[in-house]
C-alpha positions as CSV (number, residue, x, y, z in Angstrom):
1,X,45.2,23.4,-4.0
2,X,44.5,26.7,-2.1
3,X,41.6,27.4,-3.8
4,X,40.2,23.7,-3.3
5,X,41.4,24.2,1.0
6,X,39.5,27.8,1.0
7,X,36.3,26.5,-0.7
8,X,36.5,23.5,1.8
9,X,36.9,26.0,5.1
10,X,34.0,28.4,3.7
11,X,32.0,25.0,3.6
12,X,32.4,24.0,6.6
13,X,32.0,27.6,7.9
14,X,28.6,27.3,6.6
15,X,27.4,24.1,7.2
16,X,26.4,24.2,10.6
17,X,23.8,27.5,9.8
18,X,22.7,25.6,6.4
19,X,21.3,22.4,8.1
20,X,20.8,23.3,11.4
21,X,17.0,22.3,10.8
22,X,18.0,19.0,11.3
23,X,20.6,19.0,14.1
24,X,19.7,16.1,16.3
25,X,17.8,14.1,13.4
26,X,18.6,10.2,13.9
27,X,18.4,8.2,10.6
28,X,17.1,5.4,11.3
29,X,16.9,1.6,9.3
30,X,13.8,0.2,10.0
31,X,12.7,-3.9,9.6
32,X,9.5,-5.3,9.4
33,X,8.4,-9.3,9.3
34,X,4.8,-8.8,8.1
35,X,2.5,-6.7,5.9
36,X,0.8,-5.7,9.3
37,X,3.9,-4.6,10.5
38,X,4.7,-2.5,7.4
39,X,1.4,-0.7,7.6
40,X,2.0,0.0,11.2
41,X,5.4,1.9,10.3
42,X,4.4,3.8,7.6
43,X,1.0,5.1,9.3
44,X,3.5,7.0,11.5
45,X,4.4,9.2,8.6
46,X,1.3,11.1,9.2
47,X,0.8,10.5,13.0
48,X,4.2,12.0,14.1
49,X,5.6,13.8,10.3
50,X,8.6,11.4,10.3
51,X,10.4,11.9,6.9
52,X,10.1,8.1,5.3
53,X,12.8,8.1,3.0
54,X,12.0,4.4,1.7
55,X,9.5,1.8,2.9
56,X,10.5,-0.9,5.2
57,X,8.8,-4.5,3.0
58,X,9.1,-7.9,5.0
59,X,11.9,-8.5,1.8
60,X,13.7,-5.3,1.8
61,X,14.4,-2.6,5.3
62,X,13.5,1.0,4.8
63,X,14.9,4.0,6.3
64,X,13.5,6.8,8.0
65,X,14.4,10.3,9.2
66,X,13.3,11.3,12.9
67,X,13.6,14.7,14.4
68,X,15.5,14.4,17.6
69,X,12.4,15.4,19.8
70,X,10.5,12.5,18.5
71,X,13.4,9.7,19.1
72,X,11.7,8.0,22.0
73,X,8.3,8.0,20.8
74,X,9.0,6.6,17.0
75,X,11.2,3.9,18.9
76,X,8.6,3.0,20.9
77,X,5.9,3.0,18.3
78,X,8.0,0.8,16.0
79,X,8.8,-1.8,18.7
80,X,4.9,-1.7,19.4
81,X,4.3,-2.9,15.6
82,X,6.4,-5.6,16.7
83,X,8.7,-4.0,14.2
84,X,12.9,-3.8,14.7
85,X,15.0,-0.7,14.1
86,X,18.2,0.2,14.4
87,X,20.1,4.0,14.0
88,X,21.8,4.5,10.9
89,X,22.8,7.7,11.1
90,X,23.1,9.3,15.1
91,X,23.1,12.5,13.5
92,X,22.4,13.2,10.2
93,X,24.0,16.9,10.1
94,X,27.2,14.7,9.9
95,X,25.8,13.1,6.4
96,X,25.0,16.4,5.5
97,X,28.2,18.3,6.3
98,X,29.8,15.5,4.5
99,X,27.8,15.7,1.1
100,X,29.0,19.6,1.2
101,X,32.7,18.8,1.6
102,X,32.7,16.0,-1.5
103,X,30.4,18.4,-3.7
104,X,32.5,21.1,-2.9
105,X,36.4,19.8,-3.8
106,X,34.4,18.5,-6.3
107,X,33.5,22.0,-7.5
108,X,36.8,23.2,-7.3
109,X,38.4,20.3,-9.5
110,X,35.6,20.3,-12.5
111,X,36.8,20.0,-15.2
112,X,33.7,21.3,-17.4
113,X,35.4,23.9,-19.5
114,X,34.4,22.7,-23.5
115,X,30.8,24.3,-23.2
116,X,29.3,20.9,-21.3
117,X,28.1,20.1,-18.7
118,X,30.1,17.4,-16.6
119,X,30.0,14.6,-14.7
120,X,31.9,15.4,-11.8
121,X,29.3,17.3,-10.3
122,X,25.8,18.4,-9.4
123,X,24.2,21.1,-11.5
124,X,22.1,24.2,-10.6
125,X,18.9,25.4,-12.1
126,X,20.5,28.2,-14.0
127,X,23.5,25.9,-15.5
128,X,21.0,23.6,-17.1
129,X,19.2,26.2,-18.0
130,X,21.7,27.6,-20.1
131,X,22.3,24.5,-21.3
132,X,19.5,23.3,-22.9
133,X,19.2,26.4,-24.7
134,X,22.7,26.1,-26.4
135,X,22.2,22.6,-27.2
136,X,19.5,24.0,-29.5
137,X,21.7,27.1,-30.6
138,X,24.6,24.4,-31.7
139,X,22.2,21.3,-33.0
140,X,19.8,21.4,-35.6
141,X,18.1,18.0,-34.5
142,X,17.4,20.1,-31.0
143,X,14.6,22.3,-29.9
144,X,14.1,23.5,-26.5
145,X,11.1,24.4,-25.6
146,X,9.2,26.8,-22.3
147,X,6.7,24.1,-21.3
148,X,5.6,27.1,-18.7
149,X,6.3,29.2,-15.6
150,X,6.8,27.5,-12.2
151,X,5.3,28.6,-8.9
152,X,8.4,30.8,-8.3
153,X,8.3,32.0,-12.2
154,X,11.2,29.9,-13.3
155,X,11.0,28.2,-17.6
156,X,10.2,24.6,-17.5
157,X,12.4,23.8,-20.2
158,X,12.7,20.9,-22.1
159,X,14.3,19.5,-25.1
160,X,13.2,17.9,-28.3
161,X,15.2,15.7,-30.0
162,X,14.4,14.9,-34.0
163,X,16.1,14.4,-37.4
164,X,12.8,15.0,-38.7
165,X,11.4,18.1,-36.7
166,X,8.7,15.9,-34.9
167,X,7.2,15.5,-38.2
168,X,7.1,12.2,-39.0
169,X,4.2,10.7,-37.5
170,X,4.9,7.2,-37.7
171,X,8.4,7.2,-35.4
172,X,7.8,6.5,-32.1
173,X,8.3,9.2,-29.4
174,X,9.9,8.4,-25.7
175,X,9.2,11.0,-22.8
176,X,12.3,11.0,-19.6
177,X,11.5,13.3,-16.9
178,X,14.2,13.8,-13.5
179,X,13.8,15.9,-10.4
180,X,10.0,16.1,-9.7
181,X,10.6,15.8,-6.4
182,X,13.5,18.3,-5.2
183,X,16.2,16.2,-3.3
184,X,16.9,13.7,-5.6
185,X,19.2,15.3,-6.9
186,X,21.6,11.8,-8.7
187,X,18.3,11.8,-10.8
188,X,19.3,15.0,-12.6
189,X,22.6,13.0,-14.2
190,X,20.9,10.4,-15.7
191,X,18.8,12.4,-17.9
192,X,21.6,14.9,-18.8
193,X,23.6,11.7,-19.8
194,X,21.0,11.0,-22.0
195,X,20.7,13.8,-24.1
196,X,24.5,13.8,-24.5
197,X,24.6,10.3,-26.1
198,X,21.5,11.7,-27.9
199,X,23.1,14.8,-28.9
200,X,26.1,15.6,-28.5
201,X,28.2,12.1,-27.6
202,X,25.7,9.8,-30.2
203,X,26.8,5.7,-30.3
204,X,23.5,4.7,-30.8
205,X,23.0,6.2,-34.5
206,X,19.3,4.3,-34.6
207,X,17.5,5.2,-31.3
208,X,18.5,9.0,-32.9
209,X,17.0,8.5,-36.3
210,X,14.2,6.0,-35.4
211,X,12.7,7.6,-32.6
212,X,11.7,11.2,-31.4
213,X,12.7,11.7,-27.7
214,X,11.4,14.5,-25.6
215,X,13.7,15.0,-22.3
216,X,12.4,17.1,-19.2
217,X,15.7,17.2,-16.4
218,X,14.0,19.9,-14.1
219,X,10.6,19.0,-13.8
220,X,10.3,21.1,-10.1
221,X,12.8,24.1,-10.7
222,X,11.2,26.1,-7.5
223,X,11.9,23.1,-5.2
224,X,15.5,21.9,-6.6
225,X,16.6,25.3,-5.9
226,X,15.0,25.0,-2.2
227,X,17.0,21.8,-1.7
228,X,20.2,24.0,-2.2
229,X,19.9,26.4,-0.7
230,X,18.0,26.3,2.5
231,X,16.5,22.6,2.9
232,X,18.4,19.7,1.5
233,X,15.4,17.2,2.0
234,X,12.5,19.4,0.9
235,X,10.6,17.3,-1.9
236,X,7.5,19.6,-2.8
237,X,7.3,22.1,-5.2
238,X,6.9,25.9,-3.9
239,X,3.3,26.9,-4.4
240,X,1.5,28.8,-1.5
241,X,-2.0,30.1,-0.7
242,X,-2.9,25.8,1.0
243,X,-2.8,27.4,4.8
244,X,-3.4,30.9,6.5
245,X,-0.4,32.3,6.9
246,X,1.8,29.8,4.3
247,X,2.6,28.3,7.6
248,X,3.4,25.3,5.2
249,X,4.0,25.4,1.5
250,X,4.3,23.3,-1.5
251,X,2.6,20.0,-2.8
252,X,4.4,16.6,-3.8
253,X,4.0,16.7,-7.2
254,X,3.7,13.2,-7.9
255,X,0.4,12.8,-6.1
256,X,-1.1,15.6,-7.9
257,X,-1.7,14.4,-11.7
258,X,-5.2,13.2,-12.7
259,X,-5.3,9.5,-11.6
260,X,-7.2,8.4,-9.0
261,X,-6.4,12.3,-7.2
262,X,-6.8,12.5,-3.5
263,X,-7.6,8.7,-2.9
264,X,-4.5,7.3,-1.4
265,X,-2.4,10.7,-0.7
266,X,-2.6,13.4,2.0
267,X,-5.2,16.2,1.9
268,X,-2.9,18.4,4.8
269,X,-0.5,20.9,3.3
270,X,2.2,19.6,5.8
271,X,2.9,16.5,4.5
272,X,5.6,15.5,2.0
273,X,2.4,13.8,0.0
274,X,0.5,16.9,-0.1
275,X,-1.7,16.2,-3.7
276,X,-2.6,20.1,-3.4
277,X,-5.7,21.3,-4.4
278,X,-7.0,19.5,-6.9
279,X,-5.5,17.3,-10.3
280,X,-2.8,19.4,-12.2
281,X,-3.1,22.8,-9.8
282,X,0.2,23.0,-10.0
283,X,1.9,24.6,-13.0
284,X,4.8,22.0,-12.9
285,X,2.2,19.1,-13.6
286,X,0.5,21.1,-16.3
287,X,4.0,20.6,-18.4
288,X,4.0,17.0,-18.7
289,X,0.3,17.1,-18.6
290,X,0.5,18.9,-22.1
291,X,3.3,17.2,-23.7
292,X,1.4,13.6,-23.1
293,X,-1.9,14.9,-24.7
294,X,0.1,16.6,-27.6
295,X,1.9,13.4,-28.5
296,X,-0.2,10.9,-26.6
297,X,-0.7,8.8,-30.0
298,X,2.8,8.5,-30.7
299,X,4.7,7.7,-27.2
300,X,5.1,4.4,-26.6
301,X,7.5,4.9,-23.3
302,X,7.8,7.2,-20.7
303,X,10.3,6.9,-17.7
304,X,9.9,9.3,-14.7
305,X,13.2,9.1,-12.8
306,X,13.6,8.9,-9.1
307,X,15.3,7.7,-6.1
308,X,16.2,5.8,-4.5
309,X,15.8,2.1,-4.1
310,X,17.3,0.0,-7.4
311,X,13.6,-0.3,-8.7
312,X,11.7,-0.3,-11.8
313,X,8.1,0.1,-11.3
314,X,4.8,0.1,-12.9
315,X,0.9,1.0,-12.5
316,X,-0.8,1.4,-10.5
317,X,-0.3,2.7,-7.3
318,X,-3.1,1.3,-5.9
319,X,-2.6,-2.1,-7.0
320,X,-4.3,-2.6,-9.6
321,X,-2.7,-4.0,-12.7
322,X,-3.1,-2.6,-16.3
323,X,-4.3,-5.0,-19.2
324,X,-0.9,-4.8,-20.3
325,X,0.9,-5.6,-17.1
326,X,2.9,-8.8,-18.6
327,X,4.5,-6.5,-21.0
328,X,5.0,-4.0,-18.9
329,X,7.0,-6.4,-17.0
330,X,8.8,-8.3,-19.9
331,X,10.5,-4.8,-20.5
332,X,10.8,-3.6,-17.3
333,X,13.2,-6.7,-16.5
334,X,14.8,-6.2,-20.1
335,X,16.0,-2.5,-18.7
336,X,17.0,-4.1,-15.7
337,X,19.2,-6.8,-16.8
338,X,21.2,-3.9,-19.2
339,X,21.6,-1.7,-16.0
340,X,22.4,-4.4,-14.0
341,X,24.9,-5.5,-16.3
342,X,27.2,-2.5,-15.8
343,X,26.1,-1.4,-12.1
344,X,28.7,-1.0,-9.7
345,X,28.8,-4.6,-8.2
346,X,28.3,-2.8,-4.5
347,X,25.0,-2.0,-5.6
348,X,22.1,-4.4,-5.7
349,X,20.3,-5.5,-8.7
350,X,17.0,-3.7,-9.4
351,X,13.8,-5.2,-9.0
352,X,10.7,-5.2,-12.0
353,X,6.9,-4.9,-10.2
354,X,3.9,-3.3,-9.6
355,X,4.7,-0.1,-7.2
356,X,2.2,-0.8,-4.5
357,X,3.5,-4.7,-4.3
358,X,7.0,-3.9,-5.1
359,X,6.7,-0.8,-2.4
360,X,4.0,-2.6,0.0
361,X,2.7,1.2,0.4
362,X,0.0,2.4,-2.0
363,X,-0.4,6.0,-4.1
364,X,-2.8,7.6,-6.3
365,X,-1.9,10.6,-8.3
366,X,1.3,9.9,-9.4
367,X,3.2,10.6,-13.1
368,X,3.7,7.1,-14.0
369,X,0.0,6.2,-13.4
370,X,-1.4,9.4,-15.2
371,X,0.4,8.2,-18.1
372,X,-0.1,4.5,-18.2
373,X,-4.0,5.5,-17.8
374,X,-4.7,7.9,-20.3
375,X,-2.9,5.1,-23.3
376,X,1.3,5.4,-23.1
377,X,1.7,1.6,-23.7
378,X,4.8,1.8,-21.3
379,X,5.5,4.3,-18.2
380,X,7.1,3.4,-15.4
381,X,9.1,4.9,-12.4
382,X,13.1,4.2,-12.1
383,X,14.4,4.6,-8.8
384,X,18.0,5.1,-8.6
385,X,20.4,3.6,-6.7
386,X,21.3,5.0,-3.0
387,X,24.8,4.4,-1.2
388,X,27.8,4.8,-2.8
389,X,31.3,3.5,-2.2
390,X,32.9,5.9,-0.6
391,X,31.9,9.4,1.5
392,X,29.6,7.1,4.0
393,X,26.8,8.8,2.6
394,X,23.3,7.1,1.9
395,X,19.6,7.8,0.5
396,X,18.9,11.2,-0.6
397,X,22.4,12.4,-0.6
398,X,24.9,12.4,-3.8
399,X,29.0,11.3,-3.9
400,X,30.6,12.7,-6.6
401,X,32.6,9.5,-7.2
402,X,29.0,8.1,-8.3
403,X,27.4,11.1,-10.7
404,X,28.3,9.7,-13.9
405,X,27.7,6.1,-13.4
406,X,24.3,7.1,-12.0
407,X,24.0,8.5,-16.1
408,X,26.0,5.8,-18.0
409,X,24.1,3.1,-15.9
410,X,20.6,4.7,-16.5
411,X,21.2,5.6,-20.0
412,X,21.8,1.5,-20.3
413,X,18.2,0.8,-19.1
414,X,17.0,3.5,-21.3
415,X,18.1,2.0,-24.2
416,X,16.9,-1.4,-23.6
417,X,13.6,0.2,-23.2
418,X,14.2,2.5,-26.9
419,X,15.0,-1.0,-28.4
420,X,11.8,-3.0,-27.0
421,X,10.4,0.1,-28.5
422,X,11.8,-0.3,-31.6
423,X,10.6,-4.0,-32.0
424,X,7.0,-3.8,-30.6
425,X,5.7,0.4,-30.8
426,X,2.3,1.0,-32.2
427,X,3.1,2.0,-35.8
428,X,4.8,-1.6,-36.5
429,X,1.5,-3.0,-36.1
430,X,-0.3,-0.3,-38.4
């Protein structure tokens, strides 16, 4: 217990210095009647740089992160759209702080001592690191591969998983890919869940032999690390040389894959949905890049994983529906149900659409597009669940009590999908 009460004071010892970017930031809930009115609130995100965590739709409210010198004017704006807000969060240091003091005693009390990684807690770069690579020291249907070096120089790792050495061409292959943008950081469980019941924990003995699964859990190593340890909200990756003077840095990486680049996204280097220079100039977009033209004839799903919201979404960002869209659907709501089925009952069922309809706010660039356009039969974006039971803590930001259902509930969904898979994939029809 003293260890647990000194790891507790050094937090709160830090805290203050850690997040004191965003002392006097108001978290605010945000509800809008109309599609007008939704448009309204979420042109603000480039007008004034609010952070829009989620966006508000007439059927769901969305929430929003305000600095405290712009708490008057957003208020007015959104009362101008004939929109209604109310604060969520006076000051969201408080959140903050109180993420810390959970993580921490959670920390202390881990009990990840048999060479895994556990549940109990939120991983670092280097940890998973280290971990993939002994997963394919210890397991000879795993391979871990450098996909390449990101802005910062950190491996992209990722693992494959095969009883048959990726050899045999006629077994479907499934792609999962966590943390492209930095602060989600409940993403990062889900897919490590994954390869344990693929690996190391395996209950499913036919999504092992039947299919060949390739798992990437730190798809932005540069920004993860950012999130930790200097801005807990940062989404981007790293990458400078967008401004004189890197007055701002980094480019959200799901707006910067070859779909539709630099249509719906922002061409300033401040904004969260920077799409950077041009399609793929960033070297954490190359990775998945490669892997999909590698395998391209073979994957028949591919799940990027987010958060937060309790969504399953589809192509395409800018509203346009692919030929296939009814399937798409018929197995998005089949992953659904099975995650729905074991959700905590606090949380609310997730919901099956097109992004830009499900969203009301449209994108080009993204993962999930780039791979439903260039012949995946299946991708789609998961967005994770947000508030948890306990700790008062909401969007971005992680309780511990929730970690490994966040895995055990995704890796539900994920097999619903490896089974539609199973009954409908390419080479059945060959």
């Amino acid at each position: 217990m003293l260890k647990v009460a000194f790891i507790l004071s050094l937090t709160f010892c830090l805290a203050f210095a850690k997040h004191e970017q965003y002392v006097g930031h108001v978290l605010y809930e945000v509800s809008v009647s109309d599609g007008q009115q939704a448009q309204k609130v979420h042109a603000l995100e480039n007008v004034i740089g609010i952070d829009m965590w989620s966006y508000a739709t007439p059927s769901r409210p969305g929430l929003v992160l305000v600095a405290g010198s712009m708490r008057d004017y957003f208020q007015k704006q959104v009362t101008d759209a004939g929109a209604a807000f109310k604060i969520e969060v006076e000051n969201v240091v408080d959140m903050l702080e109180k993420e810390d003091e959970l993580l921490s005693a959670a920390v202390a009390l881990s009990n990840g001592t048999d060479g895994r990684l556990s549940f109990d807690v939120i991983h670092r770069y280097s940890a998973v690191d280290a971990y993939l690579t002994s997963l394919a020291q210890q397991y000879s249907t795993v391979s871990v591969v450098s996909g390449g070096k990101s802005s910062e120089g950190r491996d992209i790792k990722y693992l494959r998983i095969s009883t048959t050495n990726f050899q045999n061409n006629r077994k479907p292959v499934i792609v999962l890919q966590s943390l492209l943008h930095a602060r989600e950081w409940v993403t990062l469980p889900a897919a490590l869940y994954a390869i344990r019941k693929l690996v190391v924990d395996i209950t499913d003995r036919d999504l092992v032999d039947d299919i060949d699964w390739i798992i990437l859990p730190i798809a932005n190593p540069d920004g993860y690390e950012f999130s930790h340890t200097n801005t807990r909200f940062w989404r981007k990756n790293r990458s400078t040389g967008h401004m004189i003077g890197n007055i701002c840095l980094g480019v959200d990486l799901n707006r910067n894959y070859d779909y539709k680049w630099g249509t719906l996204s922002s061409n300033s280097p401040c904004s969260d949905t920077y799409h950077g220079k041009g399609p793929f100039s960033e070297p954490e977009t190359v990775v998945l890049r490669n892997i999909i033209q590698q395998f391209r004839n073979r994957i028949e799903l591919f799940i990027d994983i987010h958060s937060f919201g309790s969504m399953i979404l589809y192509a395409y960002g800018t509203g346009d529906l692919p030929a296939n869209a009814l399937t798409l659907n018929v197995a998005g709501v089949r992953m659904a149900q099975a995650i729905d089925a074991v959700k905590w009952a606090s949380k609310p069922n997730y919901q099956v659409g097109n992004s830009a309809l499900v969203l009301s706010y449209r994108d080009s660039g993204s993962a999930n597009d780039y791979v439903q356009a260039v012949g995946v039969p299946l991708a789609y974006t998961y967005e994770l669940p947000a508030r948890a039971n306990s700790g008062g803590l909401n969007g971005f930001l992680v309780d511990p009590a929730f970690i490994e259902q966040a895995g055990r509930e995704t890796w539900e969904g994920i097999k619903a999908g490896a089974r539609f898979v199973l009954q409908h994939s390419r080479s059945n029809k060959q």
